[in-house]
Z-matrix of the N, CA and C atoms (Angstrom, degrees):
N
C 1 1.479
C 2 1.528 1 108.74
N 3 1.350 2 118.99 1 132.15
C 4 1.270 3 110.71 2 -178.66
C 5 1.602 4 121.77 3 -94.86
N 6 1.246 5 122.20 4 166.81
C 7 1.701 6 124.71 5 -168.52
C 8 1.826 7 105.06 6 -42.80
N 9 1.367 8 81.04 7 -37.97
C 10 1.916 9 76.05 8 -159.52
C 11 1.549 10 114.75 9 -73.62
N 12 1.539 11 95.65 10 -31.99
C 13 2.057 12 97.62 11 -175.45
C 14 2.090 13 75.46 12 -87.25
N 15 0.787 14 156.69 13 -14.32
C 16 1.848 15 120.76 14 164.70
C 17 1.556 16 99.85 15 -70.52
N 18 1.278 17 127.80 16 -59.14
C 19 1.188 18 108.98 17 170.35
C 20 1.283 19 140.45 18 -42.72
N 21 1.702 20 113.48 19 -37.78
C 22 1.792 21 123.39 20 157.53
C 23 1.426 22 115.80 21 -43.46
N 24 1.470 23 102.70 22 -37.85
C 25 1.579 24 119.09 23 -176.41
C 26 1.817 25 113.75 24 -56.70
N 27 1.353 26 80.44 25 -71.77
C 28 1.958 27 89.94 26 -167.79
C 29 1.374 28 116.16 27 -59.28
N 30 1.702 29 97.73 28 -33.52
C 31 1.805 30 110.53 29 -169.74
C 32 2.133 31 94.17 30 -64.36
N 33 1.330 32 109.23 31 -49.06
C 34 1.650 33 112.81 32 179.82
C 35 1.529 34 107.86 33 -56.91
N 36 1.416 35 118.56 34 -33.93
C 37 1.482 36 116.18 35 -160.58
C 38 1.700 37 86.29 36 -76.76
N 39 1.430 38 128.90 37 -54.19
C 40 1.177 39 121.82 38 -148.19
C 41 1.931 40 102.36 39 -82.63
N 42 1.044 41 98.85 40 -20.76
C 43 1.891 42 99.69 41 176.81
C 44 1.457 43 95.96 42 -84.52
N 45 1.148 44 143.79 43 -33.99
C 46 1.663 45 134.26 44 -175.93
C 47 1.871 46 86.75 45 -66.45
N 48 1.560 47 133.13 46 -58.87
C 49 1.123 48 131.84 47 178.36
C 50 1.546 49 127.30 48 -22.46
N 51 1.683 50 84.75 49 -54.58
C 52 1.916 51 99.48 50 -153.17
C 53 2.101 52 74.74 51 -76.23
N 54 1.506 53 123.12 52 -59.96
C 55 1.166 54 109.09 53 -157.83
C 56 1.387 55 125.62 54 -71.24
N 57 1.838 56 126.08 55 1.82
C 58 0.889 57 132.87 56 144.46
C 59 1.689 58 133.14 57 -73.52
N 60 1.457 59 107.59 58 -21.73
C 61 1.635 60 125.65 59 175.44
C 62 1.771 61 97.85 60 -85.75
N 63 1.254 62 118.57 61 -30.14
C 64 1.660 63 99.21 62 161.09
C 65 1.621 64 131.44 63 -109.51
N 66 1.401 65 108.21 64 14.37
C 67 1.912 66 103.66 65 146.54
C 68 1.145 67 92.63 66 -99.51
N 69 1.421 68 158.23 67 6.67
C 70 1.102 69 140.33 68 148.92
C 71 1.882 70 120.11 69 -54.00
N 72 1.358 71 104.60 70 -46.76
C 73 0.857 72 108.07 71 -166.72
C 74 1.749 73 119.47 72 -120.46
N 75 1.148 74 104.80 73 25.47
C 76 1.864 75 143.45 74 140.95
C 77 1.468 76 115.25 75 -26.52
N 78 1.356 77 141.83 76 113.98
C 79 1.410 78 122.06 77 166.43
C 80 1.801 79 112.44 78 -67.21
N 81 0.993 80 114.33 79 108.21
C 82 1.420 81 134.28 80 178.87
C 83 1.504 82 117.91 81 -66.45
N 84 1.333 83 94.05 82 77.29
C 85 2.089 84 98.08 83 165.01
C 86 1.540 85 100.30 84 -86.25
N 87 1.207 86 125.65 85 171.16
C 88 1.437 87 143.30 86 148.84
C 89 1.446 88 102.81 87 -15.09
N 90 1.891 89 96.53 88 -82.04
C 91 1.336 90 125.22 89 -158.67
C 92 2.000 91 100.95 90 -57.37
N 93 1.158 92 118.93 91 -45.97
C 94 1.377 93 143.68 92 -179.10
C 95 1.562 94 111.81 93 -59.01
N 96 1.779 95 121.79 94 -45.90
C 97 1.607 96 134.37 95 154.60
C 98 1.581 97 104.08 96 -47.19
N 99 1.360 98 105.51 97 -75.26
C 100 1.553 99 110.46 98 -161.27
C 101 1.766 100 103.60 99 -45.44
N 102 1.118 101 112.74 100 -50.53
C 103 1.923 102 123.85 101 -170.69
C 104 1.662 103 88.32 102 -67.19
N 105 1.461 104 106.63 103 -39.50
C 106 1.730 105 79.23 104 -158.67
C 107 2.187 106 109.68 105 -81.89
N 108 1.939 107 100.09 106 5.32
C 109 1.070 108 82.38 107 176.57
C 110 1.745 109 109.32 108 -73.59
N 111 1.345 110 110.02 109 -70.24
C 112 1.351 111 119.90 110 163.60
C 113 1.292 112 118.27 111 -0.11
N 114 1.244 113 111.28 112 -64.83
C 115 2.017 114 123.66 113 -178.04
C 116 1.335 115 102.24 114 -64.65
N 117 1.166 116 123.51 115 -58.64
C 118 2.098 117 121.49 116 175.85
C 119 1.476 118 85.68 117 -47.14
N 120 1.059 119 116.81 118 -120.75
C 121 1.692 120 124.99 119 -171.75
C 122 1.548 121 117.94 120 2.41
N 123 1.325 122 109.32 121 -52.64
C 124 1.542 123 108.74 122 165.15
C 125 1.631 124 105.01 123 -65.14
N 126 1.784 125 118.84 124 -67.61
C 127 1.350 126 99.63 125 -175.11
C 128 1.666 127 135.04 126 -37.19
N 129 1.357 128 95.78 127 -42.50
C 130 2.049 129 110.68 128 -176.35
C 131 1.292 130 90.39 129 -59.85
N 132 1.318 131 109.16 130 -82.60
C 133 1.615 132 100.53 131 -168.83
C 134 1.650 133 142.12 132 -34.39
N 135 1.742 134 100.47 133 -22.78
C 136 1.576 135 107.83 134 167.46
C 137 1.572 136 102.38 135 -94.75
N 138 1.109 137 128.71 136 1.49
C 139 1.154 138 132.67 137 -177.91
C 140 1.406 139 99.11 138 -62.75
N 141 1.820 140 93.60 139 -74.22
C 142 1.410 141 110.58 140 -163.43
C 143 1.508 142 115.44 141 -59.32
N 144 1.477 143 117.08 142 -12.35
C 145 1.346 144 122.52 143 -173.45
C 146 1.405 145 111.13 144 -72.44
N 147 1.770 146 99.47 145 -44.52
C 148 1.669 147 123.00 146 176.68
C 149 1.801 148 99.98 147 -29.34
N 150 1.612 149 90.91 148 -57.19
C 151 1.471 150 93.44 149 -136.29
C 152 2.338 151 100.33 150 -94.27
N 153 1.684 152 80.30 151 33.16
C 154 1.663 153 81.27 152 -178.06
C 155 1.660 154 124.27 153 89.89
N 156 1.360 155 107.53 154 9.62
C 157 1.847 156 101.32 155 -178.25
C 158 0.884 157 118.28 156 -70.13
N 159 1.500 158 122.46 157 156.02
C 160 1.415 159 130.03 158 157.57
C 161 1.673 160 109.90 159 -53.57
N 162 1.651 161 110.21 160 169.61
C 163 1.427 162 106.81 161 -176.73
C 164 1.869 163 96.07 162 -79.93
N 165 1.453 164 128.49 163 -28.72
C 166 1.281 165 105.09 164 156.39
C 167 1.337 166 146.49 165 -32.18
N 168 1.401 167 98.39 166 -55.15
C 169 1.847 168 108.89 167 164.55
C 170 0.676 169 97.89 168 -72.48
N 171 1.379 170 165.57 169 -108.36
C 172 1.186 171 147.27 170 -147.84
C 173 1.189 172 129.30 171 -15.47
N 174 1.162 173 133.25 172 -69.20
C 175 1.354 174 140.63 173 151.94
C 176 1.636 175 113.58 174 -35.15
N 177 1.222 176 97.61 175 -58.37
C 178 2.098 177 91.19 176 172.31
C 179 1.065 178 109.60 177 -41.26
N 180 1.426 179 112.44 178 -73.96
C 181 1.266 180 117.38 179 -175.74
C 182 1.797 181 125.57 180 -43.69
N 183 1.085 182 114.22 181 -41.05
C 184 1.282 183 130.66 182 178.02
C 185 1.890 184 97.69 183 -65.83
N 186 0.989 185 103.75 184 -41.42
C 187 1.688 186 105.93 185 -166.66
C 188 1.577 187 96.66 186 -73.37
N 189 1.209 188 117.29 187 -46.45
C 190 1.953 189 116.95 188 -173.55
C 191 1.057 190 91.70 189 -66.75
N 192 1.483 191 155.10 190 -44.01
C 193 1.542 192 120.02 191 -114.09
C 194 2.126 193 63.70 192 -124.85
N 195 1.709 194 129.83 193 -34.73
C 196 1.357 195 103.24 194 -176.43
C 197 1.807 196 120.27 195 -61.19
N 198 1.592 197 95.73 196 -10.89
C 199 1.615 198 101.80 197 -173.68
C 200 1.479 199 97.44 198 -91.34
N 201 1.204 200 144.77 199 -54.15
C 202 1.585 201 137.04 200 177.84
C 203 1.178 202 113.26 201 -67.65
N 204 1.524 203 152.27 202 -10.96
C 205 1.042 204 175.10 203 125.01
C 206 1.777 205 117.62 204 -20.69
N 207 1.257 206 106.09 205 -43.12
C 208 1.662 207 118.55 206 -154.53
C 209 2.191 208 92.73 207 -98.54
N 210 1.675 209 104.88 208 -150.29
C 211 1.021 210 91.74 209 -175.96
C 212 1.680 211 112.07 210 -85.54
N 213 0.800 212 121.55 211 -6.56
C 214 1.295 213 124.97 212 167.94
C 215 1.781 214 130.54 213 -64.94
N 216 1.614 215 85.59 214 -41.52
C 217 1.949 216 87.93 215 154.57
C 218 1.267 217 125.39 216 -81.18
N 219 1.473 218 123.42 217 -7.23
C 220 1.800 219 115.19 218 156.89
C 221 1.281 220 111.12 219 -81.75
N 222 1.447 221 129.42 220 -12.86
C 223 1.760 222 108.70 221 -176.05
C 224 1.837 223 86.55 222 -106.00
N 225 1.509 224 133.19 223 -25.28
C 226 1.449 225 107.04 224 162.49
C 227 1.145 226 110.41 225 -41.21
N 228 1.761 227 123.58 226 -64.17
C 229 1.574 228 118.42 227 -167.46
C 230 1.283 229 102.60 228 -52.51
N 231 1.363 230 134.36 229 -67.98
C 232 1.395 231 120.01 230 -160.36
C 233 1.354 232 97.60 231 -53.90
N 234 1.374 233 137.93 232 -64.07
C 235 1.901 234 128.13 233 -142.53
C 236 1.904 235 81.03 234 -61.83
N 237 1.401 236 133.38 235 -52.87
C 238 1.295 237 98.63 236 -155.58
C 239 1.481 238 121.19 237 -87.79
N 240 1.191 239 134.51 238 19.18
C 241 1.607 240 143.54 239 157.34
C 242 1.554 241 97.14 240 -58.57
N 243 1.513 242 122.35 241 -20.05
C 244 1.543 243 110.22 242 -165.84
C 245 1.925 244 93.67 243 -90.29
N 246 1.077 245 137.26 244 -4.54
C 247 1.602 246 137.75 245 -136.64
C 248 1.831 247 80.05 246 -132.60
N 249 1.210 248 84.22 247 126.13
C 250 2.216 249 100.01 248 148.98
C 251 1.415 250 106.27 249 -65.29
N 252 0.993 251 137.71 250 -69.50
C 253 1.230 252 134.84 251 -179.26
C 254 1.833 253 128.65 252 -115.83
N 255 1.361 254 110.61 253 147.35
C 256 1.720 255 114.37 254 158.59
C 257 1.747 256 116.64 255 -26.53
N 258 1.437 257 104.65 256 -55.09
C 259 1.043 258 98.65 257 -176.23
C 260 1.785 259 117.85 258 -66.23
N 261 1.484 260 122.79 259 -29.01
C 262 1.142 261 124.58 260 -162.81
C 263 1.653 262 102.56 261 -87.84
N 264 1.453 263 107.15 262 -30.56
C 265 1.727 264 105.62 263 166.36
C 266 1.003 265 101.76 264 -79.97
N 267 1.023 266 157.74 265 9.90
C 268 1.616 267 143.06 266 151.44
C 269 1.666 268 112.93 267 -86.69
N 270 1.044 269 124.91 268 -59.45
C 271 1.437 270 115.96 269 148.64
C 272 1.461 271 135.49 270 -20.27
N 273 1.386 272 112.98 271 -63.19
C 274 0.958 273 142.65 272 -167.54
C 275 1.655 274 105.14 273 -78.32
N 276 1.240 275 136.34 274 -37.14
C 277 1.566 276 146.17 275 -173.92
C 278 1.592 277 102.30 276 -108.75
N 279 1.186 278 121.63 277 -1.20
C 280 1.156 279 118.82 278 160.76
C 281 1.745 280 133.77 279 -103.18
N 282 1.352 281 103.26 280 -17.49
C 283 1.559 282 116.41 281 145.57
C 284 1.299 283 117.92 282 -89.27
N 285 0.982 284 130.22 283 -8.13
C 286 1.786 285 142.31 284 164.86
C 287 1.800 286 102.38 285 -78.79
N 288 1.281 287 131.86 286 -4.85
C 289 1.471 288 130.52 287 -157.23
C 290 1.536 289 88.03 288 -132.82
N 291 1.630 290 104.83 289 -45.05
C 292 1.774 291 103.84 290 -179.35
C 293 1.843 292 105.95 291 -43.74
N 294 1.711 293 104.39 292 -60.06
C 295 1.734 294 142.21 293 -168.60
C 296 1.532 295 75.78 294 -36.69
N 297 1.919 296 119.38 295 -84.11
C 298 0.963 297 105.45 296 -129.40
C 299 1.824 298 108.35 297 -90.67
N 300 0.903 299 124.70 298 13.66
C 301 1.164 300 120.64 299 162.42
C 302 1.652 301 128.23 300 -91.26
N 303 1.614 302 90.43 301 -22.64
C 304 2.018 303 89.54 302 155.90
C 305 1.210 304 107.75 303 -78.88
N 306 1.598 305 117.91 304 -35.00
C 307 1.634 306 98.49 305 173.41
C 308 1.788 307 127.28 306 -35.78
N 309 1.924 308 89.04 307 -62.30
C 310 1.374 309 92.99 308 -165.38
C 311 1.933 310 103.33 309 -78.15
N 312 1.095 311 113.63 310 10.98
C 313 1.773 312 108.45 311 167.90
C 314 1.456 313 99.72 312 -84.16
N 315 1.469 314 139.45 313 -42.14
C 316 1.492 315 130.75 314 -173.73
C 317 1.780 316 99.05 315 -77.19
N 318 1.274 317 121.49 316 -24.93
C 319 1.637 318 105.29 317 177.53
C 320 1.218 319 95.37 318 -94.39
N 321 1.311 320 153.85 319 11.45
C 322 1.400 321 145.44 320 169.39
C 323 2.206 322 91.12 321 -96.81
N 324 0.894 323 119.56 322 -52.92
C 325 1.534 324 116.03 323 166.16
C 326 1.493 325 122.22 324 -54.24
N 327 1.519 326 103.79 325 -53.87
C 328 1.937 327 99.66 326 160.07
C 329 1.353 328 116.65 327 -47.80
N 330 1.364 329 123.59 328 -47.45
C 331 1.567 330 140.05 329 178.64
C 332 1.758 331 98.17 330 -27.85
N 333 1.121 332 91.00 331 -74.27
C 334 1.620 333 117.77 332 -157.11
C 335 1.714 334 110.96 333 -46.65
N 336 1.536 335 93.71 334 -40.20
C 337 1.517 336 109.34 335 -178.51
C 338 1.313 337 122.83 336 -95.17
N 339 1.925 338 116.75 337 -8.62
C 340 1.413 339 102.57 338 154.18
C 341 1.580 340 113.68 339 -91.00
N 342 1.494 341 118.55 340 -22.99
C 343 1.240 342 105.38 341 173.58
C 344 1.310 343 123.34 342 -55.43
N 345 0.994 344 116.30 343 -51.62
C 346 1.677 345 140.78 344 164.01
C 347 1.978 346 105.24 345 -18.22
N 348 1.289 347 109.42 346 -47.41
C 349 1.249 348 124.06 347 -162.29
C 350 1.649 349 112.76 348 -106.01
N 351 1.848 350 103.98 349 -22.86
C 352 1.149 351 105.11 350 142.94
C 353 1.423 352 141.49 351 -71.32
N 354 1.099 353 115.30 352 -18.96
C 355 1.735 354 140.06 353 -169.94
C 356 1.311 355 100.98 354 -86.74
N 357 1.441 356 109.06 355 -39.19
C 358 1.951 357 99.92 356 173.52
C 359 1.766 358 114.40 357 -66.48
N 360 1.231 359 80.49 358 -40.77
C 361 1.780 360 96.57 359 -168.70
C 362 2.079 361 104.78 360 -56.79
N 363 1.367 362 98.26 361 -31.33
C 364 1.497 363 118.95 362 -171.63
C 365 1.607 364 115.03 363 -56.95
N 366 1.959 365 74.11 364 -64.90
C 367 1.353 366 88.69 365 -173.50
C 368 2.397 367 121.62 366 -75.76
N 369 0.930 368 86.89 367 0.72
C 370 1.621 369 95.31 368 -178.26
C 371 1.433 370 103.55 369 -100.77
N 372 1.695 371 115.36 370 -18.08
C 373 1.924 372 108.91 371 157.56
C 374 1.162 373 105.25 372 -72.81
N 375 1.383 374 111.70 373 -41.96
C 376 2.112 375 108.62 374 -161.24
C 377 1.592 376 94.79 375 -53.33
N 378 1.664 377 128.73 376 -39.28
C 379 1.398 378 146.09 377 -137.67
C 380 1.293 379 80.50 378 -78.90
N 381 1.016 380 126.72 379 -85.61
C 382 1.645 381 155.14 380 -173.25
C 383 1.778 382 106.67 381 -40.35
N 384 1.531 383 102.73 382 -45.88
C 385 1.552 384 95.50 383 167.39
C 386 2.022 385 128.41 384 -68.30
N 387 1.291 386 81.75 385 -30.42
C 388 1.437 387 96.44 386 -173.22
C 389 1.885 388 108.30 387 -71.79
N 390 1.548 389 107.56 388 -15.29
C 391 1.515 390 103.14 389 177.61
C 392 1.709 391 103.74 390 -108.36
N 393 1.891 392 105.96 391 6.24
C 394 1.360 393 97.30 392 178.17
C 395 0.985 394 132.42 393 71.67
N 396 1.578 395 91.16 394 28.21
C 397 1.519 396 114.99 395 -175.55
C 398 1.699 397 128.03 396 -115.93
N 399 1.843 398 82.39 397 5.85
C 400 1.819 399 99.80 398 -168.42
C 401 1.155 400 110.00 399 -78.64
N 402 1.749 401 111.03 400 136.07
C 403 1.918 402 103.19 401 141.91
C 404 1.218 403 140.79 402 -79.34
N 405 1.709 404 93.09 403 120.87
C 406 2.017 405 93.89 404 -162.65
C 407 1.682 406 101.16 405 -43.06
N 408 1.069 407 118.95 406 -49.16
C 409 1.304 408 135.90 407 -154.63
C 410 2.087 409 109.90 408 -48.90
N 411 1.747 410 95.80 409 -34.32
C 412 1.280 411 121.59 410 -179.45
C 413 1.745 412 105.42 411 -71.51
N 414 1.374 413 89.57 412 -52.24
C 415 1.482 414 94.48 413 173.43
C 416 1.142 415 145.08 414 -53.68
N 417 1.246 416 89.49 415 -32.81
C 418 1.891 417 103.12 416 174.19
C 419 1.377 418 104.13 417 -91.85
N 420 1.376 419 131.37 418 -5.74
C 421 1.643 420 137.48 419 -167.34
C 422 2.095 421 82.07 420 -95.90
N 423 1.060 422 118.77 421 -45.09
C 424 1.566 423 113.41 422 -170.12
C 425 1.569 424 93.23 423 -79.55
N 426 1.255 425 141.22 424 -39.71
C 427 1.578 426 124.03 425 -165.90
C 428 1.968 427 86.72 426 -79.70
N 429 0.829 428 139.95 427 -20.71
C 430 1.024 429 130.20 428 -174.12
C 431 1.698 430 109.99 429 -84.55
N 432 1.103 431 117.83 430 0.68
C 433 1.585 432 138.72 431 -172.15
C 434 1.198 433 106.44 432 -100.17
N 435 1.367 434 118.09 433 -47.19
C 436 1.160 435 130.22 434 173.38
C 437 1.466 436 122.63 435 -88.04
N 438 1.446 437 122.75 436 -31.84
C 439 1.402 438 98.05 437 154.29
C 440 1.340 439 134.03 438 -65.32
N 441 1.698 440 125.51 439 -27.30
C 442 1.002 441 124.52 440 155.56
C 443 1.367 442 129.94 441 -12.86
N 444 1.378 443 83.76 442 -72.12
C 445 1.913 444 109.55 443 -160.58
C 446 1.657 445 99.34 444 -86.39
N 447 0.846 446 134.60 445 -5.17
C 448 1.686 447 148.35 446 154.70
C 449 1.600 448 102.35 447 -61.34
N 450 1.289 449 124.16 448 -69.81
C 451 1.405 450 142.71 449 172.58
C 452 1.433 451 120.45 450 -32.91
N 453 1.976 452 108.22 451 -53.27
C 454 0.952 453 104.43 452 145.46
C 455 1.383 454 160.25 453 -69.95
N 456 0.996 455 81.59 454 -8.50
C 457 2.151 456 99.12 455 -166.86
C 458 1.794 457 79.47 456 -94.10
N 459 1.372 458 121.95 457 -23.01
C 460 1.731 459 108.98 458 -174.55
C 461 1.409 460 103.42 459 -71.90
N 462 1.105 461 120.66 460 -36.68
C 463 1.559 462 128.08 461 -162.83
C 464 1.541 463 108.75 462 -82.48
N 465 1.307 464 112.15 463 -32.13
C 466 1.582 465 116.38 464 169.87
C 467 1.355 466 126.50 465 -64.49
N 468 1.892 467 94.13 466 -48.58
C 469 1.501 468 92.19 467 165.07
C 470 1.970 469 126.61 468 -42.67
N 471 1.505 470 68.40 469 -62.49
C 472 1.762 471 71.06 470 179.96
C 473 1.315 472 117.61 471 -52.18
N 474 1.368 473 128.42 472 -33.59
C 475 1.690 474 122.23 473 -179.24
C 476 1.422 475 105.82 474 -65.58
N 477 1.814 476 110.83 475 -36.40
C 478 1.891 477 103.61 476 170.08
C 479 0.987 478 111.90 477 -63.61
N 480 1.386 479 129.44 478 -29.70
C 481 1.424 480 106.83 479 -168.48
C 482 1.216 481 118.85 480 -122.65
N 483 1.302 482 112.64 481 27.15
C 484 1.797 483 127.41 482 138.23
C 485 1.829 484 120.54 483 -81.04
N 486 1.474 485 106.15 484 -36.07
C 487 1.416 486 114.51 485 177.23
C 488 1.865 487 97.66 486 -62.29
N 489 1.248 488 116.59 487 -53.15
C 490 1.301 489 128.41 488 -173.17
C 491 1.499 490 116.06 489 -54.80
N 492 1.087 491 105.84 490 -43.62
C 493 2.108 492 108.12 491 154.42
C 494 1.098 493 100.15 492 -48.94
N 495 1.050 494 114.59 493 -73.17
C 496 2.125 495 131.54 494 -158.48
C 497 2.022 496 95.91 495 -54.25
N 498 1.276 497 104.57 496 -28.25
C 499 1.669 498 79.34 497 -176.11
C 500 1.698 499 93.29 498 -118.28
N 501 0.927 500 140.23 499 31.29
C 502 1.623 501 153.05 500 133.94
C 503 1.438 502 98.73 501 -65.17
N 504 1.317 503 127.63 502 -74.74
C 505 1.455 504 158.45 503 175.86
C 506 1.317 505 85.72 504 -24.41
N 507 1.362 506 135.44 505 -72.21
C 508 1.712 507 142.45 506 -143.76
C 509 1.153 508 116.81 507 -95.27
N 510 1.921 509 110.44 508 -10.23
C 511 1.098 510 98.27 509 -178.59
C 512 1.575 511 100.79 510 -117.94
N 513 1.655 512 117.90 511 2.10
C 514 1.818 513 111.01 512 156.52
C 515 1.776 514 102.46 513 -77.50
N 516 1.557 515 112.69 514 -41.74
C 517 1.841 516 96.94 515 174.95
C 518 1.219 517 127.79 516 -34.05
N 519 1.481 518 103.90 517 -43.38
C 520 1.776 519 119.32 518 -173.08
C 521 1.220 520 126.45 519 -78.62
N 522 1.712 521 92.87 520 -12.16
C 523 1.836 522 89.53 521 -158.13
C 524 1.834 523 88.30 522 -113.73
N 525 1.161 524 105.64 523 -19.57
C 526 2.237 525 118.60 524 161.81
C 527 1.685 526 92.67 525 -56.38
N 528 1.383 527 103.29 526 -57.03
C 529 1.762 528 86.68 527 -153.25
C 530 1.807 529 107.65 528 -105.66
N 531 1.371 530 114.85 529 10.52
C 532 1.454 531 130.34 530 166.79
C 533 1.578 532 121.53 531 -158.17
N 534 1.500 533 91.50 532 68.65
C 535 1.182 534 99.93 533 -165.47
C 536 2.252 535 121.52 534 -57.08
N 537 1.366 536 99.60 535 -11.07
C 538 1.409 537 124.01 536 177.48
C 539 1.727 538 118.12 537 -106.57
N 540 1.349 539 91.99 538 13.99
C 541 1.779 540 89.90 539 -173.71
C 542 1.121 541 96.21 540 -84.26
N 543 1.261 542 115.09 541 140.94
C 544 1.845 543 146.68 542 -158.80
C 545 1.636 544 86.72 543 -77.32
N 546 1.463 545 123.41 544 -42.20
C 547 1.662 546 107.38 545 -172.14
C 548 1.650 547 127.09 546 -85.68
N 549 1.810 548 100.57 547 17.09
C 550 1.274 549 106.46 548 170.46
C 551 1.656 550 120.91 549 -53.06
N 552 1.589 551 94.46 550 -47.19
C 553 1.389 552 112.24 551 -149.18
C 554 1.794 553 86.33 552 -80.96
N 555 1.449 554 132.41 553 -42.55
C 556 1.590 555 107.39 554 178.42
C 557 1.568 556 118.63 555 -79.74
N 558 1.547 557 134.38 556 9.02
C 559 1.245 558 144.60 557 151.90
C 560 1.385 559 129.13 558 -76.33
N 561 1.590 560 117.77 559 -24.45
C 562 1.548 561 136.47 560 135.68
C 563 1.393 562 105.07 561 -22.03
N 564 1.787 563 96.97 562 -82.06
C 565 1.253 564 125.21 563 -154.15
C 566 2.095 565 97.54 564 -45.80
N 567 1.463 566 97.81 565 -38.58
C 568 1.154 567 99.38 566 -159.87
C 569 1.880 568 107.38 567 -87.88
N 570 0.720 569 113.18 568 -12.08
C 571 1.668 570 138.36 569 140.35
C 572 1.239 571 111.69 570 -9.28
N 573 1.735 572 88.38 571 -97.64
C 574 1.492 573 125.94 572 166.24
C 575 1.280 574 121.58 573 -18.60
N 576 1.807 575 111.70 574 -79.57
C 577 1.072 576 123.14 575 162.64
C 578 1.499 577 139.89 576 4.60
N 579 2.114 578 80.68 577 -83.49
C 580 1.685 579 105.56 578 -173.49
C 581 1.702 580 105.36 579 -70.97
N 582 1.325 581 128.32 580 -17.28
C 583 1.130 582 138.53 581 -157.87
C 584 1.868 583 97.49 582 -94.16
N 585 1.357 584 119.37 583 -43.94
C 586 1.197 585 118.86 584 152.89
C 587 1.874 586 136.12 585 -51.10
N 588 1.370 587 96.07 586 -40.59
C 589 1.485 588 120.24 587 176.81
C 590 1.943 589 102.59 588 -59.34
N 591 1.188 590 99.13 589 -44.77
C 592 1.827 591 106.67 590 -177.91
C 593 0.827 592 121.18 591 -76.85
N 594 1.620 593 135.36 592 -18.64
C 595 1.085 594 155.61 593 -150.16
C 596 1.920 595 84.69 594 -107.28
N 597 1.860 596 114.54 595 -70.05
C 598 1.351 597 107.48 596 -179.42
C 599 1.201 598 114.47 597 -58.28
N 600 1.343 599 134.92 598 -32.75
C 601 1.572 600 117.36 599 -170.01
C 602 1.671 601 113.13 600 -89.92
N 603 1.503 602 111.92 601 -8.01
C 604 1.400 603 94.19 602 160.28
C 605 1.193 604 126.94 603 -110.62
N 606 1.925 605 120.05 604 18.67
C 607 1.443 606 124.30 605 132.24
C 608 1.493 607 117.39 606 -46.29
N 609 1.296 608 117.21 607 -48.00
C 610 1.734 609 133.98 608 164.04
C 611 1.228 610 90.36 609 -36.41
N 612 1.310 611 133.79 610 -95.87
C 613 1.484 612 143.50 611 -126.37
C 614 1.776 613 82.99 612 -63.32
N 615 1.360 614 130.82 613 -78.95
C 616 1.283 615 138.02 614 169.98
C 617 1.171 616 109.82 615 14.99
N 618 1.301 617 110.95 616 -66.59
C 619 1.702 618 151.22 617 -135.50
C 620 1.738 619 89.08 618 -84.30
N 621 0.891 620 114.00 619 -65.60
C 622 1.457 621 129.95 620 150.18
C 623 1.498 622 152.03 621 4.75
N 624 2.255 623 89.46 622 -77.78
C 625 1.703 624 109.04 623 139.65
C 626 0.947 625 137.53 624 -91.17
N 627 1.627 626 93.41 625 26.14
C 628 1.792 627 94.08 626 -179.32
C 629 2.107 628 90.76 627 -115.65
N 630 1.037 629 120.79 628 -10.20
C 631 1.286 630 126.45 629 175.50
C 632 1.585 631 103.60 630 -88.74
N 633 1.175 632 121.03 631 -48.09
C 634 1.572 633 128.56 632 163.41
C 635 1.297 634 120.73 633 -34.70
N 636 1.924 635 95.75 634 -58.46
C 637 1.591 636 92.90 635 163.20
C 638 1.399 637 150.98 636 -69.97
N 639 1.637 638 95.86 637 -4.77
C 640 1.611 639 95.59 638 176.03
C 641 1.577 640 107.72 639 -104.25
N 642 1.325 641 112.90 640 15.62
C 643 1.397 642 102.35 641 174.09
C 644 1.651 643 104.15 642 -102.89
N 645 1.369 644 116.64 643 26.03
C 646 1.629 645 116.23 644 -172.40
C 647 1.689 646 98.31 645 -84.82
């Protein structure tokens, strides 16, 4: 290796450092996460350019620092202030990611089967309205059923797909600072999963305002 790429080396290692040690330590609004993913990802990536990368690094770099960067690198920082060590929040947030994605697979299966039972109930007012045979009174008791459960399925989403940053987030930390750890590949998996799970339950929610809408 010659003087200048060790120097390309350390000078990149220590600017990916300093610009990961300050979105770390960023006051973190919403609005302030989302911008500061974008800006990390942009910063790393001109970083690495600075200091001579290939368009591979570049892009790596740009890809880790937009995933620890976004909202997923403010709830890494917060979950690991609770952990003695990297290693023990990785353990520890990775059976916490296993938990909550079987969670949200049995409420994505509950989902299915109250809508299911809402959709009958739906569709036998629309039936009944359409021969002018409905009670308003019923009607507004079912749109009120359904905004409910709309409300909820909104609020879930969003908790999947904040967890789903946070374990994007945990699994570029792990794979930056262990790039060979054997539990990459079932934190993927678990990726995958939850990323599927969000995708089905807000076909659900869909499913939903489109039942909402025919009771107008």
């Amino acid at each position: 290796m010659t003087q200048k790429s060790v120097i390309r080396n350390i000078s990149a290692a220590a600017a990916t450092t300093f610009i990961l040690s300050g979105c770390a330590n960023m006051p973190w609004t919403k609005s302030e996460a989302l911008q500061g993913g974008a800006l990390g990802a942009v910063a790393c990536g001109v970083g690495a350019a600075l200091f001579g990368g290939s368009k591979k690094e570049i892009a790596g770099a740009a890809a880790i620092c937009g995933a620890i960067g976004a909202i997923g690198g403010k709830l890494l920082k917060d979950r690991r202030e609770k952990y003695s060590s990297a290693e023990a929040m990785y353990v520890g947030e990775i059976e916490k990611a296993q938990l909550f994605n079987a969670e949200k697979e049995l409420y994505k299966t509950q989902l299915v089967a109250d809508i299911s039972h809402i959709e009958a109930e739906t569709q036998k007012l629309v039936s009944l309205q359409k021969r002018g045979k409905a009670n308003q009174q019923a009607l507004k008791n079912q749109r009120i059923v359904l905004k409910k459960k709309q409300e909820e399925v909104s609020k879930v989403v969003k908790n999947m797909k904040d967890e789903l940053e946070f374990q994007k987030a945990l699994h570029a930390e792990i794979k930056k600072e262990k790039p060979k750890d054997s539990r990459l590949a079932n934190l993927e998996k678990e990726v995958n999963k939850l990323h599927q799970t969000i995708a089905e339950v807000e076909k659900q929610g869909s499913q939903l305002a489109d039942l909402d809408y025919n009771l107008i």
